[in-house]
N, CA, C and O of each residue as an XYZ file, in Angstrom:
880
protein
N       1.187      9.020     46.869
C       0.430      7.808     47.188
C       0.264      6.975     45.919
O      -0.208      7.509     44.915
N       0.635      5.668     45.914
C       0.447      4.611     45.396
C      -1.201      4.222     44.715
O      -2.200      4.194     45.435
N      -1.225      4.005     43.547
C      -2.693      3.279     42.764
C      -3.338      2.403     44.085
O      -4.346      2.615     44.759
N      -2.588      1.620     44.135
C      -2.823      0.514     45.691
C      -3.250      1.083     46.724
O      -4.346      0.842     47.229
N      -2.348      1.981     47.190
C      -2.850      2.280     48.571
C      -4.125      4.018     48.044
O      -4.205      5.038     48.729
N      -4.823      3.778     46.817
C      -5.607      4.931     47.074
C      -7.119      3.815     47.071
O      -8.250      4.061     47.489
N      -6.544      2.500     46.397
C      -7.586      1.658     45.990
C      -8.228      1.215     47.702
O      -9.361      1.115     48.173
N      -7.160      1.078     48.123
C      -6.969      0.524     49.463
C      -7.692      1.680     50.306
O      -8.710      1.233     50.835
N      -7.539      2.604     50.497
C      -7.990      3.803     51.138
C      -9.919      3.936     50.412
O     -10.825      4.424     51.087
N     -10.062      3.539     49.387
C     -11.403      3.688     49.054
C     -12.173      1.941     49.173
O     -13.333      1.579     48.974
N     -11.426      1.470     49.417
C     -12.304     -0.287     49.680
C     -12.610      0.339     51.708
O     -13.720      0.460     52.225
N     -11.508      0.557     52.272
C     -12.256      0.761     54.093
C     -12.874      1.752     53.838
O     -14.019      1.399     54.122
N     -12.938      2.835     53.473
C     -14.084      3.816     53.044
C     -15.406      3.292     52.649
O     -16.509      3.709     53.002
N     -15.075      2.158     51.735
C     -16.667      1.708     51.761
C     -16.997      0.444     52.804
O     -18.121      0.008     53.051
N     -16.159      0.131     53.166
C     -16.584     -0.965     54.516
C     -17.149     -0.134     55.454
O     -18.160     -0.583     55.996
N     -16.642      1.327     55.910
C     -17.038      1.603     57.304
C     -18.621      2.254     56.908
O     -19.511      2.570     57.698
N     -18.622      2.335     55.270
C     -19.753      2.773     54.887
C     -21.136      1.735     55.080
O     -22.327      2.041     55.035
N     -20.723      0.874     55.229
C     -21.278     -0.553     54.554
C     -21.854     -0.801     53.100
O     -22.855     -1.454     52.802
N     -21.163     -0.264     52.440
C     -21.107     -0.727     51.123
C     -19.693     -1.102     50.571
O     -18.522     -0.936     50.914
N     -20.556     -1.838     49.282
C     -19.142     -2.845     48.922
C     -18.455     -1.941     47.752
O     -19.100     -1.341     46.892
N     -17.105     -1.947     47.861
C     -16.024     -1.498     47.058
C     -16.240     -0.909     45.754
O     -15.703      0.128     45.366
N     -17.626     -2.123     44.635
C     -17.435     -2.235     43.648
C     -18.370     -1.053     43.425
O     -18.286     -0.426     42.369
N     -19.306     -0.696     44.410
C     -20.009      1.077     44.224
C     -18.979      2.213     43.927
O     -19.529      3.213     43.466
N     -18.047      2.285     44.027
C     -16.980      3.820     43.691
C     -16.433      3.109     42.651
O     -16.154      1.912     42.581
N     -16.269      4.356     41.533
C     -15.452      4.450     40.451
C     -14.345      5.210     40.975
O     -14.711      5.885     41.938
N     -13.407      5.316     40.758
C     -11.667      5.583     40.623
C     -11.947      6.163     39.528
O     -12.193      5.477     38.536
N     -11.971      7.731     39.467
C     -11.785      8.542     37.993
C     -10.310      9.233     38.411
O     -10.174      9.909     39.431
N      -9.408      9.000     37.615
C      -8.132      9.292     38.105
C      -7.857     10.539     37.353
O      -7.512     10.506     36.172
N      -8.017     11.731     38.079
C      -7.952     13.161     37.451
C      -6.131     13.538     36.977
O      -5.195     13.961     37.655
N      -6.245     13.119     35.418
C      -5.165     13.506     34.809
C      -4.497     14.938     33.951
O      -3.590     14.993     33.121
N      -5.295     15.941     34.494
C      -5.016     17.245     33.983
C      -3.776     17.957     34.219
O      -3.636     18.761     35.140
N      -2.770     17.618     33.276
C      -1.488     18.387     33.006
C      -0.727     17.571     33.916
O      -0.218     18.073     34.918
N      -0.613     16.343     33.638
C       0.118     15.125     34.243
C       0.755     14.888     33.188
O       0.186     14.930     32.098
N       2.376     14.521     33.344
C       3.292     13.514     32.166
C       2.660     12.490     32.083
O       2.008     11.877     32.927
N       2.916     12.248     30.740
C       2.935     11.223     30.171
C       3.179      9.913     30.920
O       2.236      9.138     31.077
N       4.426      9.619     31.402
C       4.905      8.850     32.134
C       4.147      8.600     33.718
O       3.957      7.571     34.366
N       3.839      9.979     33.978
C       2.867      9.519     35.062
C       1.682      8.056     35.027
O       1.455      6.983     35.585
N       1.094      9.149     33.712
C      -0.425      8.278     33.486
C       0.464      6.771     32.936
O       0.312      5.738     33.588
N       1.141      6.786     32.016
C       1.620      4.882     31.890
C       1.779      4.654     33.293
O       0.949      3.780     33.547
N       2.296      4.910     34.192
C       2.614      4.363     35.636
C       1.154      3.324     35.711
O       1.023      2.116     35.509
N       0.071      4.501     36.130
C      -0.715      4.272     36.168
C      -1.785      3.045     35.168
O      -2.625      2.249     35.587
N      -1.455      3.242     34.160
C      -2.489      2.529     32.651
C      -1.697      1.551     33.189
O      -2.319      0.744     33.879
N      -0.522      1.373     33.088
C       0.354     -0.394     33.200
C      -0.166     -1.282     34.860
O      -0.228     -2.494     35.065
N      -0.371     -0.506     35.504
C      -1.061     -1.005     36.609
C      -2.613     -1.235     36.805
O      -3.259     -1.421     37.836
N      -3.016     -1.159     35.429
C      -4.040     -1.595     35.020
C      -5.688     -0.917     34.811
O      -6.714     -1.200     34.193
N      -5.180      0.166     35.767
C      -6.207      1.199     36.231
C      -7.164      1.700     34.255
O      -6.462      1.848     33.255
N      -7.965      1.776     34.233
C      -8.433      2.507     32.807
C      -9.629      3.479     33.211
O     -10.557      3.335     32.415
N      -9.865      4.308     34.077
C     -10.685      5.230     34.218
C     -10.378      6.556     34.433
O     -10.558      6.882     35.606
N      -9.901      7.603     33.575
C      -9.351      8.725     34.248
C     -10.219     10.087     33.524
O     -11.166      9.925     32.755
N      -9.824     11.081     33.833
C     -11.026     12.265     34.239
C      -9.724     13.798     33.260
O      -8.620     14.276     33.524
N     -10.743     13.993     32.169
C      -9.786     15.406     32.144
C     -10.585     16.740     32.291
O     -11.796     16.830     32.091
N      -9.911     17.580     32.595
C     -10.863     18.896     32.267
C     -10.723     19.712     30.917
O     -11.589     20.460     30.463
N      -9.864     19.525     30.525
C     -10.081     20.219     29.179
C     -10.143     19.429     27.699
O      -9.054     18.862     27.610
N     -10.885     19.159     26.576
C     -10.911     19.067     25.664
C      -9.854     18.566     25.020
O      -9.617     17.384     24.771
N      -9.029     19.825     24.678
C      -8.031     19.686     24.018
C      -6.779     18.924     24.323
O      -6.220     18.317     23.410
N      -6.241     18.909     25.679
C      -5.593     18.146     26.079
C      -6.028     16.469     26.286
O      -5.214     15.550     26.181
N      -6.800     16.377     26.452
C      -7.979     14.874     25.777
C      -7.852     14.814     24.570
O      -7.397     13.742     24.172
N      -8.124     15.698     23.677
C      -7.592     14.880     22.404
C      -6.530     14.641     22.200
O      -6.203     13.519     21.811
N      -5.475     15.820     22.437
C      -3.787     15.205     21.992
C      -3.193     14.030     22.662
O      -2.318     13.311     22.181
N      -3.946     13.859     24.219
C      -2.902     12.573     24.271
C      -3.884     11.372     24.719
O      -3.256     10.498     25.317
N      -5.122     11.130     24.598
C      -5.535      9.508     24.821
C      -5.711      8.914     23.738
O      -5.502      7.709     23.875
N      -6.223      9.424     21.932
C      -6.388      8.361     21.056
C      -5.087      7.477     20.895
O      -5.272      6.356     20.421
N      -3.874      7.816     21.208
C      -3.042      6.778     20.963
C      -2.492      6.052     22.002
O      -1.875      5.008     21.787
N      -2.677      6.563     23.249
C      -3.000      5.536     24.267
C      -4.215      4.534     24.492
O      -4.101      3.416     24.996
N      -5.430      5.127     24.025
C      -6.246      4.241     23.819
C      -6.177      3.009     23.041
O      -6.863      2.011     23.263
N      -5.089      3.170     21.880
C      -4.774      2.207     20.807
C      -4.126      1.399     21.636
O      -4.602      0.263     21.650
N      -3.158      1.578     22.375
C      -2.164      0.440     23.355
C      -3.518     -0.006     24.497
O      -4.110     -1.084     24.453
N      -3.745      0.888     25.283
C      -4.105      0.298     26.366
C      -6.038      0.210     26.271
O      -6.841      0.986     26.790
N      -6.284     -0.887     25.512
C      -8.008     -0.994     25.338
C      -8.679     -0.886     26.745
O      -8.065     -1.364     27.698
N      -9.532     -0.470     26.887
C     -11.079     -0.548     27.644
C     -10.882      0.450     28.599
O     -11.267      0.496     29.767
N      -9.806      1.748     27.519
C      -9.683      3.329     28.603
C     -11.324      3.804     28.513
O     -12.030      3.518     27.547
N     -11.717      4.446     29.489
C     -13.097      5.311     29.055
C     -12.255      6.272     30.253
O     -11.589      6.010     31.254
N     -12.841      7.958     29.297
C     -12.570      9.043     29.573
C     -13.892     10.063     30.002
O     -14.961     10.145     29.397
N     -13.567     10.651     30.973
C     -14.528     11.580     31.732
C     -14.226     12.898     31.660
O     -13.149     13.381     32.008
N     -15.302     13.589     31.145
C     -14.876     15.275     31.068
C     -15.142     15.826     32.670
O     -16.336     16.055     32.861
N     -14.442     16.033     33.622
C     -14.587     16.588     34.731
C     -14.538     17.966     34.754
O     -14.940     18.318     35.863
N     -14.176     19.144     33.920
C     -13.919     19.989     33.737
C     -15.110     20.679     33.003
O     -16.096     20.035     32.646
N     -14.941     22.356     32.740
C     -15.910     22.700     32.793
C     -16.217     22.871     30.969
O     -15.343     23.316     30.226
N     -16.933     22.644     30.706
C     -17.581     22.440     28.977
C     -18.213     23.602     28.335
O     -19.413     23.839     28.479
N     -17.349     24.399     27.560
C     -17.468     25.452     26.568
C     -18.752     24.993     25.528
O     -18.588     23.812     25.221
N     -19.747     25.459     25.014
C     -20.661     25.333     23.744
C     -19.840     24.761     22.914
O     -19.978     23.556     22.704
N     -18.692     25.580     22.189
C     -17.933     26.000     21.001
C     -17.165     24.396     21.354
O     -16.442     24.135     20.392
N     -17.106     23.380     22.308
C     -16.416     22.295     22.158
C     -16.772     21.184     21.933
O     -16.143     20.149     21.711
N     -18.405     21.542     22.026
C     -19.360     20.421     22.593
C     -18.947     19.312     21.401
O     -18.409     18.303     21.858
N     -19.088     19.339     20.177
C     -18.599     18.008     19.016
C     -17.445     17.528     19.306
O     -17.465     16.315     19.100
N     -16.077     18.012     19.822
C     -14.791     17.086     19.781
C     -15.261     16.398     21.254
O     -15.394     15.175     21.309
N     -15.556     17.415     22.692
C     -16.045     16.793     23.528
C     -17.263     15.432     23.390
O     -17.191     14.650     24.338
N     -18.067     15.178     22.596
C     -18.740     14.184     22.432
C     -18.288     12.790     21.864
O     -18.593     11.621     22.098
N     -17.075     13.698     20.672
C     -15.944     12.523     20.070
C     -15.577     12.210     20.643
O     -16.014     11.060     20.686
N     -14.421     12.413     21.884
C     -13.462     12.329     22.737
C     -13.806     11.363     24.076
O     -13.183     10.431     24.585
N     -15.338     12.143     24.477
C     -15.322     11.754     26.131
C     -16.510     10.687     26.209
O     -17.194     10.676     25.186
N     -16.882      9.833     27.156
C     -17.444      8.736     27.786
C     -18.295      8.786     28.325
O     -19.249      8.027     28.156
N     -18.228      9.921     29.360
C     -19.243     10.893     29.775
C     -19.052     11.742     30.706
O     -18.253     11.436     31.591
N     -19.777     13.115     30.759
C     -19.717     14.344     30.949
C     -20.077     14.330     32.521
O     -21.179     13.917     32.880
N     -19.225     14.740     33.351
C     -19.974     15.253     34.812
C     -20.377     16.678     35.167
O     -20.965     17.173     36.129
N     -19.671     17.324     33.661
C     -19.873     19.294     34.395
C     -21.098     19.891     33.367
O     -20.807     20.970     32.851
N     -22.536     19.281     32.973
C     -23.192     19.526     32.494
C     -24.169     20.986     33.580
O     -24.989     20.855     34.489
N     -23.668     22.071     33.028
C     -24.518     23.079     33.934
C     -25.443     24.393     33.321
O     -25.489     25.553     33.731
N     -26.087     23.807     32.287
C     -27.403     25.006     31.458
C     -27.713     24.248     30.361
O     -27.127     23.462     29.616
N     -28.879     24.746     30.490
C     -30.244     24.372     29.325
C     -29.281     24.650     28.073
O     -29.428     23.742     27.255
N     -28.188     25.765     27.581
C     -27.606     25.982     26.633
C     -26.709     24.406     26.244
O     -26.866     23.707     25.243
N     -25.936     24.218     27.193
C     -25.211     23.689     26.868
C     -25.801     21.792     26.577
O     -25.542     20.895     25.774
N     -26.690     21.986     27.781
C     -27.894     20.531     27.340
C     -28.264     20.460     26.047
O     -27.997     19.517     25.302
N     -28.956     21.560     25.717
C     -29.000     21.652     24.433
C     -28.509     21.105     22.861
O     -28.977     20.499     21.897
N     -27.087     21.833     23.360
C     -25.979     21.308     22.279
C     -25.156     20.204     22.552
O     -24.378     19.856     21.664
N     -25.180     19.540     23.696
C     -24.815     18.055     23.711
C     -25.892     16.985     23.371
O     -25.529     15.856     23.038
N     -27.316     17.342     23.453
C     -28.227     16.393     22.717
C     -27.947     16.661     21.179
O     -27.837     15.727     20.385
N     -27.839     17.979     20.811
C     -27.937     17.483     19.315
C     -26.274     17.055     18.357
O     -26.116     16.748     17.175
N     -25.191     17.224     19.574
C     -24.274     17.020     19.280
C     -24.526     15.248     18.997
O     -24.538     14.782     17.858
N     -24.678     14.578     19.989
C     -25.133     13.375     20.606
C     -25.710     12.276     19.741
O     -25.364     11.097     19.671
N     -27.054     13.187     18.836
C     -27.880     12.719     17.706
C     -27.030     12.879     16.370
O     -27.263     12.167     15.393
N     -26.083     13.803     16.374
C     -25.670     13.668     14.980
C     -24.298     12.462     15.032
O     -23.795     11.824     14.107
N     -24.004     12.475     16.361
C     -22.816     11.296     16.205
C     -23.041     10.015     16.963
O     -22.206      9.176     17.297
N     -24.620     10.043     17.209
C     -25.294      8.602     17.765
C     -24.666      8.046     18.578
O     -24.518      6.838     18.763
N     -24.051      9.361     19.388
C     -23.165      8.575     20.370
C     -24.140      9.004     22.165
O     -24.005     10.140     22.619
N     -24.676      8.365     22.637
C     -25.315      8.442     23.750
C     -23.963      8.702     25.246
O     -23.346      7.724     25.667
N     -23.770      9.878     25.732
C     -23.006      9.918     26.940
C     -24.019     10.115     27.995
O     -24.881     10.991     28.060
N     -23.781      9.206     28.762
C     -23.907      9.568     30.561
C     -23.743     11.030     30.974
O     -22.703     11.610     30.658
N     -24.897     11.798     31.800
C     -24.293     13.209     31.869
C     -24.577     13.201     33.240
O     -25.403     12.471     33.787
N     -23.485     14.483     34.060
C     -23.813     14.434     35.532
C     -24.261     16.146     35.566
O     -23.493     17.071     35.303
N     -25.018     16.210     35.775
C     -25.356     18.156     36.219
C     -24.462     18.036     37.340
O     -24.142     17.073     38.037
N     -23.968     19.891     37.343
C     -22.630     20.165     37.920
C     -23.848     21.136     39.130
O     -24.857     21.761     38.802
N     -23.382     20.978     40.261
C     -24.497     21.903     40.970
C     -23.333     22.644     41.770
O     -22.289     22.206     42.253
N     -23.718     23.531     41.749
C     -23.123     24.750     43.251
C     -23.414     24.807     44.477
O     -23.984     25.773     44.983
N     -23.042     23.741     45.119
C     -23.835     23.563     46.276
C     -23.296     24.914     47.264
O     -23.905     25.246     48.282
N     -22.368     25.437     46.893
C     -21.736     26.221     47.623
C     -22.027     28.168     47.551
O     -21.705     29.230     48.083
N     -23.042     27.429     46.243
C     -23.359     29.181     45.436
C     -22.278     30.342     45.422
O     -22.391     31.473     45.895
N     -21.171     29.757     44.741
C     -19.724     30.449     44.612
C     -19.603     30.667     42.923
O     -19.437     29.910     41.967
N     -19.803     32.305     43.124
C     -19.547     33.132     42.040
C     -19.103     32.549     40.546
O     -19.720     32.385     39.493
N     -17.736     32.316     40.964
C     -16.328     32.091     40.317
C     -16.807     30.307     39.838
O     -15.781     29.724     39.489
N     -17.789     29.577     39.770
C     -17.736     28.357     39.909
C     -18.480     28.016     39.338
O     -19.421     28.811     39.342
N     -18.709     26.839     38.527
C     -19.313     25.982     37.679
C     -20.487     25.415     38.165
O     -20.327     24.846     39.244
N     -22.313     25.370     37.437
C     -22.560     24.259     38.427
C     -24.160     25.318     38.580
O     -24.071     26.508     38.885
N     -25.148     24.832     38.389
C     -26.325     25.486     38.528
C     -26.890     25.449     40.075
O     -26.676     24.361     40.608
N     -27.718     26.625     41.092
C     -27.471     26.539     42.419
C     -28.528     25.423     42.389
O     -29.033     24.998     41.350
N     -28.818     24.982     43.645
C     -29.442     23.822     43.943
C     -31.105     24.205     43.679
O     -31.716     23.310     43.094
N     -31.545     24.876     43.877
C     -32.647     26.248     43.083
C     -32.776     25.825     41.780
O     -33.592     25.006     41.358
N     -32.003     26.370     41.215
C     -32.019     26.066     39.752
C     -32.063     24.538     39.223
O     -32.512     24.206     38.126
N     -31.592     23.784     40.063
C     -31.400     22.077     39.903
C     -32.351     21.323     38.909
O     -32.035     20.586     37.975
N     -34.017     21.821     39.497
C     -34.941     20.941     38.967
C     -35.170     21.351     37.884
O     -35.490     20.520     37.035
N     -35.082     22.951     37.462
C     -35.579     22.930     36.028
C     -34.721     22.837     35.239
O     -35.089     23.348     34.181
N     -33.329     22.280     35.165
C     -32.340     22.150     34.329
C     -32.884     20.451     34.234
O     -33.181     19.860     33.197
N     -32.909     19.880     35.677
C     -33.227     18.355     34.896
C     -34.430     18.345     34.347
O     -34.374     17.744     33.274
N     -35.610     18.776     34.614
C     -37.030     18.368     34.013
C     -36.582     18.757     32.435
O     -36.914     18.058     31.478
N     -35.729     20.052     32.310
C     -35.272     20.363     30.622
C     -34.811     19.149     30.001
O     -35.335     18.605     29.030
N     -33.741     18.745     30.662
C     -32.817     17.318     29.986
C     -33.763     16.275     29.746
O     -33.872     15.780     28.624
N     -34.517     15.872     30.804
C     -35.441     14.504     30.748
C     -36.194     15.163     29.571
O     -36.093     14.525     28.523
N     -36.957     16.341     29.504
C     -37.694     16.240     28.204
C     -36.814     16.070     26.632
O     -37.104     15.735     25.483
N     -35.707     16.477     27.310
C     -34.825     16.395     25.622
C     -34.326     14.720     25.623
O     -33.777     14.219     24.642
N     -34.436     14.431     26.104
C     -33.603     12.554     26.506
C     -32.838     12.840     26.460
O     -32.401     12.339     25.424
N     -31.833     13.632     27.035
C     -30.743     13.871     27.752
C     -30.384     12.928     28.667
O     -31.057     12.986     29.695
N     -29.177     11.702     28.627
C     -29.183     10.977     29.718
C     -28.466     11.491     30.942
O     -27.257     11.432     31.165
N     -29.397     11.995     31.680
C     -28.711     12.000     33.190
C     -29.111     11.421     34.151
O     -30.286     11.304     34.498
N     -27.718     10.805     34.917
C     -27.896     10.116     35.247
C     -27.319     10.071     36.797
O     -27.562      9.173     37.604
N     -26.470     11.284     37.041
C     -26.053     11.408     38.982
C     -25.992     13.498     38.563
O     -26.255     14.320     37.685
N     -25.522     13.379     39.761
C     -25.104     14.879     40.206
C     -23.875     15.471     40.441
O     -23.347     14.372     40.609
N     -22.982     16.217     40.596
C     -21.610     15.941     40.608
C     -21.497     17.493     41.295
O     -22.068     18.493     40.860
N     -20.857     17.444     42.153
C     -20.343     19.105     42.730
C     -18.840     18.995     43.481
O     -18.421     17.958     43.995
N     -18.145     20.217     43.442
C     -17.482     20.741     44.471
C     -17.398     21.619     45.379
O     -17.399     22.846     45.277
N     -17.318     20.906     46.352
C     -17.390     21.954     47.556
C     -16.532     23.056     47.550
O     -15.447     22.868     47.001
N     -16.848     24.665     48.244
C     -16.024     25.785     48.297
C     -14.472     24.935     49.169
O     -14.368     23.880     49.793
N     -13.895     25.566     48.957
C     -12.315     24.954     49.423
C     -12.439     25.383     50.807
O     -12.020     24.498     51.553
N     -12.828     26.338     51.386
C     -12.499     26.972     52.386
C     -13.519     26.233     53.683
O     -13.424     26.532     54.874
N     -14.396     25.311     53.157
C     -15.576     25.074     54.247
C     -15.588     23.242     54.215
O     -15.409     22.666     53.143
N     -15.822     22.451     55.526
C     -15.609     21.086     55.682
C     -16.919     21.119     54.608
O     -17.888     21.876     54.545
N     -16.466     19.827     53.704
C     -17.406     19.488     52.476
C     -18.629     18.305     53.314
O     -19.319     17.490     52.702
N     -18.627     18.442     54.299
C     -19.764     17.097     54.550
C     -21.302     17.303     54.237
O     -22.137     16.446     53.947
N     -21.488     19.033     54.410
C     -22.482     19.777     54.193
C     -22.843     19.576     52.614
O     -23.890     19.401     51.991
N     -21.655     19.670     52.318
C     -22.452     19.819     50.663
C     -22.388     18.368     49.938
O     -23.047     18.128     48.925
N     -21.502     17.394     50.578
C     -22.047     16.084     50.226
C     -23.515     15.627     50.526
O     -24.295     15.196     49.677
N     -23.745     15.767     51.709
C     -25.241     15.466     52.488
C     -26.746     16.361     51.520
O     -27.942     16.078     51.448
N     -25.782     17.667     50.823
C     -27.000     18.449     50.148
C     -27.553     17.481     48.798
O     -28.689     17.098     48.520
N     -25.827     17.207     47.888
C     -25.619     16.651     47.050
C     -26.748     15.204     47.134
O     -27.761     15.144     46.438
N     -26.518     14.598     47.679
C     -27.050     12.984     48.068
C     -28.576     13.298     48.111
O     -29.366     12.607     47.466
N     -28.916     14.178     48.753
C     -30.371     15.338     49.069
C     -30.919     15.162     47.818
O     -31.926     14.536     47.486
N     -30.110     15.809     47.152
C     -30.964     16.198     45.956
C     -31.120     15.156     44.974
O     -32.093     15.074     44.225
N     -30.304     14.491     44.988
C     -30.381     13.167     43.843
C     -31.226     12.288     44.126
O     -31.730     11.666     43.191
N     -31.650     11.965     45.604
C     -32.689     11.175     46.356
C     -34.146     12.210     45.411
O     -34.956     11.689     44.644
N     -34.115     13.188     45.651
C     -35.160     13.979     45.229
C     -35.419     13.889     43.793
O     -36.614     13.762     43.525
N     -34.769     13.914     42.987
C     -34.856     13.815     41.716
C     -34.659     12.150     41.123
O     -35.121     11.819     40.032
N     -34.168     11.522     41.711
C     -34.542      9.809     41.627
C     -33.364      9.355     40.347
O     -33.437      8.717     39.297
N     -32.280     10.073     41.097
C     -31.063      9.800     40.417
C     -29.975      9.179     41.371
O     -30.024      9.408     42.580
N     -29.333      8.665     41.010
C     -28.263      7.283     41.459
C     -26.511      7.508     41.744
O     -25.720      7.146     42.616
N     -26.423      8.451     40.267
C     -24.705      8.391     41.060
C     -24.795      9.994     41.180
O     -25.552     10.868     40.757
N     -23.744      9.936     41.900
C     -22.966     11.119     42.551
C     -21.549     11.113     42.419
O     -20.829     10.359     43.074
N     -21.126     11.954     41.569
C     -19.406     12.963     41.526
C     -18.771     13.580     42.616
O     -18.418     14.754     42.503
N     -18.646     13.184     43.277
C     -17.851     13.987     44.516
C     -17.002     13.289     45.101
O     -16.908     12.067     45.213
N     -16.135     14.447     45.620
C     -15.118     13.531     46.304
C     -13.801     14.009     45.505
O     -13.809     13.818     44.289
N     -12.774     14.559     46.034
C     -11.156     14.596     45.528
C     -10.433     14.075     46.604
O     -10.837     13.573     47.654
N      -9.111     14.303     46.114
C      -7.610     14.006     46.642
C      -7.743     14.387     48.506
O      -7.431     13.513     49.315
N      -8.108     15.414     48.851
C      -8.604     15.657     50.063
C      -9.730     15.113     51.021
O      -9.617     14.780     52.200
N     -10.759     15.107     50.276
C     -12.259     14.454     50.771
C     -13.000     13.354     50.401
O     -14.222     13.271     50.523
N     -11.957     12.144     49.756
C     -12.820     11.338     49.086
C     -13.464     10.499     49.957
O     -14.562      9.958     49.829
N     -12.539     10.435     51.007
C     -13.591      8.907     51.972
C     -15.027      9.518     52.790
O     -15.921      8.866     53.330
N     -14.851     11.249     52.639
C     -15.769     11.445     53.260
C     -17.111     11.722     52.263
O     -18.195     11.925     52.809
N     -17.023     11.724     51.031
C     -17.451     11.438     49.991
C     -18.410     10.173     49.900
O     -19.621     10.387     49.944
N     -17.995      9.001     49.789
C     -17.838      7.917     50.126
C     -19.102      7.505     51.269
O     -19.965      6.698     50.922
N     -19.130      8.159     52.718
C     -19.555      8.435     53.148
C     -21.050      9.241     53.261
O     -21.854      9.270     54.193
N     -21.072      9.692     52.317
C     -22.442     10.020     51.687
C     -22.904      9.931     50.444
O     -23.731     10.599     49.823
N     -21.928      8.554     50.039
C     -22.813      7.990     48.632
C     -22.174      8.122     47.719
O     -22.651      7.832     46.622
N     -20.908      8.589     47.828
C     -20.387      9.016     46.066
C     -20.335      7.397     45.339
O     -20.346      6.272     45.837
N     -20.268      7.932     43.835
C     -20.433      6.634     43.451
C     -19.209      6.818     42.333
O     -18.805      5.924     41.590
N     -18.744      8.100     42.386
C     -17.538      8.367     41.251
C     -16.479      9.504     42.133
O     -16.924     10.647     42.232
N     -15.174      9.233     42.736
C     -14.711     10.095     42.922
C     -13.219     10.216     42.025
O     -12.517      9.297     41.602
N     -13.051     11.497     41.927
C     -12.534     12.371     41.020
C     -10.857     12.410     42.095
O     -10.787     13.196     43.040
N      -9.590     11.410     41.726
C      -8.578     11.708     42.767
C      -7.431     12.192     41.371
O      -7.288     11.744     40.234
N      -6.802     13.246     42.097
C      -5.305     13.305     41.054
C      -4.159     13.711     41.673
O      -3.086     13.340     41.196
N      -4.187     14.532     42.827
C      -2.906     15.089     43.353
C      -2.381     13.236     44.506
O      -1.237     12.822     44.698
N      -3.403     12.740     44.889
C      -2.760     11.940     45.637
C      -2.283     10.559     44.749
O      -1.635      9.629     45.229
N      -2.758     10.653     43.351
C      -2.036      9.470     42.646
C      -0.848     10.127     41.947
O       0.235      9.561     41.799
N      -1.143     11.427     41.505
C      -0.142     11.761     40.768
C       1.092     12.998     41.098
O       1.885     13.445     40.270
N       0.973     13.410     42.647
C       1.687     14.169     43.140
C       0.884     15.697     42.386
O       0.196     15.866     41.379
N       1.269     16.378     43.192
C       1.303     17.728     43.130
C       2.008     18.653     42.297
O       3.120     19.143     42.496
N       0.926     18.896     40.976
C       1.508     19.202     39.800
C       1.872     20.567     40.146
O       1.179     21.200     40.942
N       3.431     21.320     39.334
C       3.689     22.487     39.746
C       2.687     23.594     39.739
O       1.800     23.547     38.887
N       2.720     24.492     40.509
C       1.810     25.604     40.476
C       0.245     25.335     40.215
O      -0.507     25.901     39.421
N      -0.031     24.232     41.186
C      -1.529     23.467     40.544
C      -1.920     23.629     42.387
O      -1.189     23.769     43.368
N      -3.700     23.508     42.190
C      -3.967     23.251     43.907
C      -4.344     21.959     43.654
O      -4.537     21.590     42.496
N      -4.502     21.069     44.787
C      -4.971     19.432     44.847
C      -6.171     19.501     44.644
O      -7.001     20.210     45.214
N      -6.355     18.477     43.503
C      -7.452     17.683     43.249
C      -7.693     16.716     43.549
O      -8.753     16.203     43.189
């Protein structure tokens, strides 16, 4: 699928929503995509894309950033302690913020490089083992922690278990951010974004349907 027709697929998504277009961000999930992919993409003007790891964020956007100005980069992926300084250099802002530890060391990462990021707590709406993301339980005292540190957060961000229709855990998602008196919401991939959309997302996360189906990868 075409930049166009995903743009296109998220503008009637927000009509049947009744909201207007300019509420969803397009974070275009580029993890272990060619090169040539993402120019496809940057030359068509798009500048919002999403990595999960660190390191692959640093080796290849500072010199795309030099060609193509007004990229901002999103850590969608899940955030090690031990990365938190190149991650603060690197990224725009954080959606997989999930423990007081790691809050921690992105405020004081934050203060020593006066660089203020947007953060999204990663929640488990799905309370799956194997998965990133504090349970919805745990939710409030991770934010009341951040707000006392001035931690900026500022939405919620989850993925649903693969195996179960995500409308449940969008509707929890939206739940809880109403509750805590927060605004955007992370949800939404290559599979579920319009239904996303549908309960408010305000950032969804697409990569297998802009960038095909990377080998031995599942859709994002």
């Amino acid at each position: 699928m075409s930049l166009p027709e995903v743009k296109s697929r998220i503008e009637a998504a927000c009509r049947a929503a009744g909201r207007p277009a300019s509420s969803v961000s397009l974070v275009a999930a580029s993890k272990g995509q060619s090169l040539d992919s993402i120019w496809e993409v940057l030359d068509q003007g798009h500048r919002l894309f999403g990595e999960n790891r660190v390191q692959e964020a640093e080796r290849r956007w500072p010199p795309l950033r030099a060609k193509y100005p007004g990229v901002k980069i999103h850590c969608i992926g899940h955030l090690q302690t031990n990365k938190v300084r190149e991650a603060v250099q690197i990224f725009d802002v954080i959606h997989t913020l999930d423990s007081v530890r790691l809050a921690d060391a992105l405020q004081e990462e934050m203060e020593k490089q006066s660089r203020k990021l947007p953060c999204f707590i990663q929640v488990n709406t799905g309370e799956e083992p194997q998965k990133g993301g504090v349970t919805p339980k745990e939710l409030e005292s991770l934010f009341r922690h951040c707000r006392d540190a001035h931690l900026p957060v500022e939405g919620l961000m989850c993925i649903p278990p693969h195996h179960e229709i995500p409308d449940t855990h969008f509707a929890l998602l939206h739940k809880l951010a109403q509750g805590l008196g927060v605004k955007q919401l992370s949800m939404g991939m290559s599979a579920d974004f319009e239904t996303a959309i549908r309960y408010g997302a305000t950032h969804v996360r697409v990569g297998t349907a802009l960038f095909g189906i990377r080998e031995n990868a599942k859709a994002v």
